[in-house]
C-alpha positions as CSV (number, residue, x, y, z in Angstrom):
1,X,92.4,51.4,112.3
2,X,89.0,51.4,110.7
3,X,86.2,49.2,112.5
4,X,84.1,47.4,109.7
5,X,81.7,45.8,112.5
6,X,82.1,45.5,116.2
7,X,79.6,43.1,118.2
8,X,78.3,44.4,121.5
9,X,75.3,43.5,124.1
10,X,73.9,46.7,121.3
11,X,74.2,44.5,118.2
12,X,71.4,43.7,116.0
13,X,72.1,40.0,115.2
14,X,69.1,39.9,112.3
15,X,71.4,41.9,110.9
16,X,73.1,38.8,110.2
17,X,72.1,36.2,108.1
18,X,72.7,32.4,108.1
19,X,74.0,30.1,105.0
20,X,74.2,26.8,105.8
21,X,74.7,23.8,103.3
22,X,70.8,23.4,103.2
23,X,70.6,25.3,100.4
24,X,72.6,22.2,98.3
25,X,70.6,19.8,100.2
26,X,73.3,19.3,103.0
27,X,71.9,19.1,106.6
28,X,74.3,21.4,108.6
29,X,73.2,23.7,111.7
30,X,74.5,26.9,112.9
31,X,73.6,30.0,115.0
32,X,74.6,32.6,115.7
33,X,74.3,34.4,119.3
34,X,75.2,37.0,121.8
35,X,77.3,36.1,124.3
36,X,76.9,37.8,127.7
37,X,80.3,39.8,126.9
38,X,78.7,41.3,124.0
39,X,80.5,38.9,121.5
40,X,79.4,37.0,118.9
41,X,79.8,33.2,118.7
42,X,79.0,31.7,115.9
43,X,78.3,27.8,116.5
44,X,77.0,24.6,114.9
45,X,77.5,21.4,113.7
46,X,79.2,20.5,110.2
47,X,77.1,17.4,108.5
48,X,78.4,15.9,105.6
49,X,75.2,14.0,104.9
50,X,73.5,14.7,101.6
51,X,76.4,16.2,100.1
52,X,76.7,18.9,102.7
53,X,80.0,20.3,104.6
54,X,79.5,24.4,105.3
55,X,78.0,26.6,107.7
56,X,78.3,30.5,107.4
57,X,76.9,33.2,108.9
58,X,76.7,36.6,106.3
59,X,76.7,40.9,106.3
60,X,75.8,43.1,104.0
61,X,77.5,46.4,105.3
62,X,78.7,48.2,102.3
63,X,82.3,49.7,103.8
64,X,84.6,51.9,101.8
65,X,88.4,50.4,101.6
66,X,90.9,53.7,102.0
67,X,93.6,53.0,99.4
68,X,96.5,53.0,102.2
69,X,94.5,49.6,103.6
70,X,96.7,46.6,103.8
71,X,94.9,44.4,106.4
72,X,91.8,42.9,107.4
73,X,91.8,42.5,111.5
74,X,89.8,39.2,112.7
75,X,89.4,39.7,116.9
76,X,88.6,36.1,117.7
77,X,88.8,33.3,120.0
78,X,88.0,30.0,117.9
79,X,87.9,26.1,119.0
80,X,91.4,25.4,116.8
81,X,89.8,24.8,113.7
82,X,90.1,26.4,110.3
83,X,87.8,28.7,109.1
84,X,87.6,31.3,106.3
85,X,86.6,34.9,105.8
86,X,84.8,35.9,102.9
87,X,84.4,39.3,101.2
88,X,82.4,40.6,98.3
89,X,82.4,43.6,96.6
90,X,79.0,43.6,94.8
91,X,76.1,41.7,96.5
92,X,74.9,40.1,93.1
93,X,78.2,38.8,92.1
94,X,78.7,34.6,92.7
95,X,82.1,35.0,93.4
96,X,83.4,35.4,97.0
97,X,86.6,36.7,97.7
98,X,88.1,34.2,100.4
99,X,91.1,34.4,103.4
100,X,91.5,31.1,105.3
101,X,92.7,31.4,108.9
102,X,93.3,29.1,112.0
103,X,92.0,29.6,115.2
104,X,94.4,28.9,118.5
105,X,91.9,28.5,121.3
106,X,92.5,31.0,122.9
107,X,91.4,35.2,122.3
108,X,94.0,36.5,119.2
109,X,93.8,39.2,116.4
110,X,94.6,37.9,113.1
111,X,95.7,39.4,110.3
112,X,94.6,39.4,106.7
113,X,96.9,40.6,103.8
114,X,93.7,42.1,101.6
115,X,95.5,41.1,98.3
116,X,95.7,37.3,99.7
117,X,92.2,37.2,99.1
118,X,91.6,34.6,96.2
119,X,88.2,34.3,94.1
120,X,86.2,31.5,94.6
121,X,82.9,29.6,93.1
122,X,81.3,26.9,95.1
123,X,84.7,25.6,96.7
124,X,86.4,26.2,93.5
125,X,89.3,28.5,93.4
126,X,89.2,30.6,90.1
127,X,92.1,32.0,87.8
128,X,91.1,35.8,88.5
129,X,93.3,38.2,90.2
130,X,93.2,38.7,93.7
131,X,91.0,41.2,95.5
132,X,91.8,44.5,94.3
133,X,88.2,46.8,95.0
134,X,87.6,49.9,96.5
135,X,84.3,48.9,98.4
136,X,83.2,45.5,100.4
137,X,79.6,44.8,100.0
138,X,79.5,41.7,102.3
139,X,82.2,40.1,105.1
140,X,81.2,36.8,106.3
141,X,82.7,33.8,108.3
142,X,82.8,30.0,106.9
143,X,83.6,26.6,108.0
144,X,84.1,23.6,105.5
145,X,86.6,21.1,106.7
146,X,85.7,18.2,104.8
147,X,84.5,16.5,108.1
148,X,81.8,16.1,110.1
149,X,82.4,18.5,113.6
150,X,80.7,20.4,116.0
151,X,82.2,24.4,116.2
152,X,82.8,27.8,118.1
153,X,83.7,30.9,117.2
154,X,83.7,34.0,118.9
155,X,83.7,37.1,117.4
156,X,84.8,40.7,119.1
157,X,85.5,42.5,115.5
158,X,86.6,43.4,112.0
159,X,88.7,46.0,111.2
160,X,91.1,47.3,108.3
161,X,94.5,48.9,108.0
């Protein structure tokens, strides 16, 4: 198992950035914090006002992919919803590589078939092959559920095998 990031009470959160839907206009909120665990939890409120409907949370950690690698490893605990995980293998590319998943409540790894990752442009799936790199320049986490909701997720780690 190779770790791609692992939160602690060590992590640097600035590390991190924040996308919300702001940057279209929309008025969603989200943070993200450190837990007295050492886990992440990404949390916030999904407005669909002024065309909005997304919060992320984004990081750039360029992280070679062994050519054995099948799966992504997601060690969450979530509120039920659905979100998605995002990869990118070039920073500058507008395309994000994306792997929905559902959250049960309750702590859970979840796991990621790599070449189940589809492209995607602003919501948009595209007709492009599946992820296929070498390298991951940038992993985030995404909600968009088409409805206005208040969200939790907990984050322990990422890893690949």
């Amino acid at each position: 198992m190779k770790e791609i990031y692992r939160f602690s009470t060590q992590s640097n959160l600035r590390e991190w950035r924040i996308v919300n839907d702001g940057v279209m206009g929309g008025i969603s909120r989200s943070n993200l914090l450190m837990t007295s665990e050492g886990h992440g939890q990404f949390s916030g409120h999904v407005s669909l006002a002024n065309n909005g409907g997304f919060a992320s949370i984004q990081l750039n950690q360029s992280t070679t992919i062994p050519d054995e690698t099948k799966y992504i490893f997601l060690r969450v605990k979530g509120d039920g919803k659905h979100y998605e995980f995002r990869l990118k293998n070039d920073l500058y590319q507008s395309v994000s590589y994306v792997h929905p998943f559902k959250t049960s409540g309750e702590w859970e790894t979840i796991r990621l078939a790599i070449g189940e990752f589809y492209p995607q442009y602003f919501g948009q799936k595209l007709n492009r092959p599946n992820f296929n790199f070498k390298n991951i320049e940038q992993i985030s986490f995404l909600i968009s559920n088409k409805k206005e909701e208040d969200f939790k997720l907990l984050i322990d780690g990422i890893s690949m095998n």
